[in-house]
N, C-alpha and C positions, 0 to 999 in steps of 0.2 A: 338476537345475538347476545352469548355473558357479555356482562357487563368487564369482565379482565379481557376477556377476548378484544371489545370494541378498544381498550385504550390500549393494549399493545399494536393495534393495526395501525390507530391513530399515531402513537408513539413511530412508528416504524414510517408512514407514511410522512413525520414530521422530519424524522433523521433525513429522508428520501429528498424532501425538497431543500432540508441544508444542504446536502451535499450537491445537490443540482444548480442550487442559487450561486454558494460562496466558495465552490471548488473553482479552484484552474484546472483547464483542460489538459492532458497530457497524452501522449502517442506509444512511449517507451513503459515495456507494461512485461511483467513475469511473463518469460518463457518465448518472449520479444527477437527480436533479430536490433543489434546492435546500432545498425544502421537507425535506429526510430529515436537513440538517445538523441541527435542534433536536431530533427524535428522537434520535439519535447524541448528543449533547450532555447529554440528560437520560438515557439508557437507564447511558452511560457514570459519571454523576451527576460532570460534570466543569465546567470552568466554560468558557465561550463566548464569548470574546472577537473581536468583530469588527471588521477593518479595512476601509474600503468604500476602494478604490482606481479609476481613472479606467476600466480597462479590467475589473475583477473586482474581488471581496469575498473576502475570505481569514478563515476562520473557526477560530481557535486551541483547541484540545480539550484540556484539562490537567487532568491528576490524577497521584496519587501516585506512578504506574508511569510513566508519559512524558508525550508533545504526540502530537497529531496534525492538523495544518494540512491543508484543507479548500478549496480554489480554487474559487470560484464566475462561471464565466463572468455576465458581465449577460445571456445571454439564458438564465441559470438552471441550467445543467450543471454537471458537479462534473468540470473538465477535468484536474483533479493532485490529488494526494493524496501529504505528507510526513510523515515519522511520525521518533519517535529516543523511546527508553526500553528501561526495564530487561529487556523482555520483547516478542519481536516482537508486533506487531498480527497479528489474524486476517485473512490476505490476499487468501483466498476470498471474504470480507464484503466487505473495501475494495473488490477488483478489480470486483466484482460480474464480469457477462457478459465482462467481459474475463481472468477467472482461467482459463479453459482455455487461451487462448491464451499466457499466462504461463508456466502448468503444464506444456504442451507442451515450447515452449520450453529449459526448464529441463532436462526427463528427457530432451530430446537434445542436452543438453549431453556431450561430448567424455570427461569423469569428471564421472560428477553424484554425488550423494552431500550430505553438509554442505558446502557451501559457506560459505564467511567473503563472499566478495562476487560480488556476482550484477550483471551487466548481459547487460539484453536490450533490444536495439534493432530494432525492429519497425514497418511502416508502421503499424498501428493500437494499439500498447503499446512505452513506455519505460521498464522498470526499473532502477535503481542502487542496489544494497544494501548494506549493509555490518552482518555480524552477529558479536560476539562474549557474551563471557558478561555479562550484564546489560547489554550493551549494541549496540542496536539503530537503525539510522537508515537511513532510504531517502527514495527520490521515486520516484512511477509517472506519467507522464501519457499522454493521449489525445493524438497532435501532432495529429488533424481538428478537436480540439475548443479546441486553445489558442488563445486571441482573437489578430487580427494585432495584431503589435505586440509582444506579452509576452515579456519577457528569460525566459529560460527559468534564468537565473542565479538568478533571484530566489525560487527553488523551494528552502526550506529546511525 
């Protein structure tokens, strides 16, 4: 096997067991049915803070290690998902059905490996990451699923 081949596997296989060791578990995942935020909320034992906005409900997930903001379209979808703390979130769980396409993405990235900041723009996934040591923040959304109208600004 190249020798860049073996240490992006490794690399990739390393990210793989971060995210499996130090992630919290979650339920509430792009493209979601609403009902999973309170699951995600209790599973996480985090506190639920909701803001009902004219176009969507934006569900705030906080505990000791970070936030994870939750976008509730009104016709119940989970169109975004923002996340920032000490340890990235498990992105497989967030992404739900949209993580292969994500994962994809990424391993034909150009040099993939650790990335510090990840954007993928995609007709059906939007990521923007930014990852260093304890410190973790991104936004992912669905643009089929974003309500018209919604500043995509407001995604923190």
């Amino acid at each position: 096997m190249n020798p860049a081949h073996t240490r992006v596997l490794r690399a990739l296989t390393a990210a793989a067991l971060i995210l499996s060791v130090f992630s919290s578990p979650a339920f509430a995942f792009l493209g979601g049915d609403a009902s999973s935020v309170q699951q995600d909320s209790a599973l996480r034992h985090s506190q639920d803070v909701s803001t009902v906005k004219l176009q969507f409900e934006r569900h705030d997930l906080t505990t000791a290690g970070g936030s994870i903001h939750e976008y509730v379209s009104r016709s119940g979808k989970v169109f975004a998902i923002a996340w920032n703390g000490q340890v990235p979130p498990n992105l497989k769980q967030l992404f739900g059905a949209y993580f292969d396409s994500y994962h994809s993405a990424v391993a034909a990235r150009s040099a993939p490996g650790m990335h510090r900041h990840v954007a993928i723009v995609q007709p059906d996934l939007v990521v923007q990451a930014v990852g260093r040591l304890r410190g973790f923040r991104g936004v992912a959304y669905v643009p089929s699923l974003v309500p018209v109208g919604f500043d995509l600004s407001d995604l923190q």
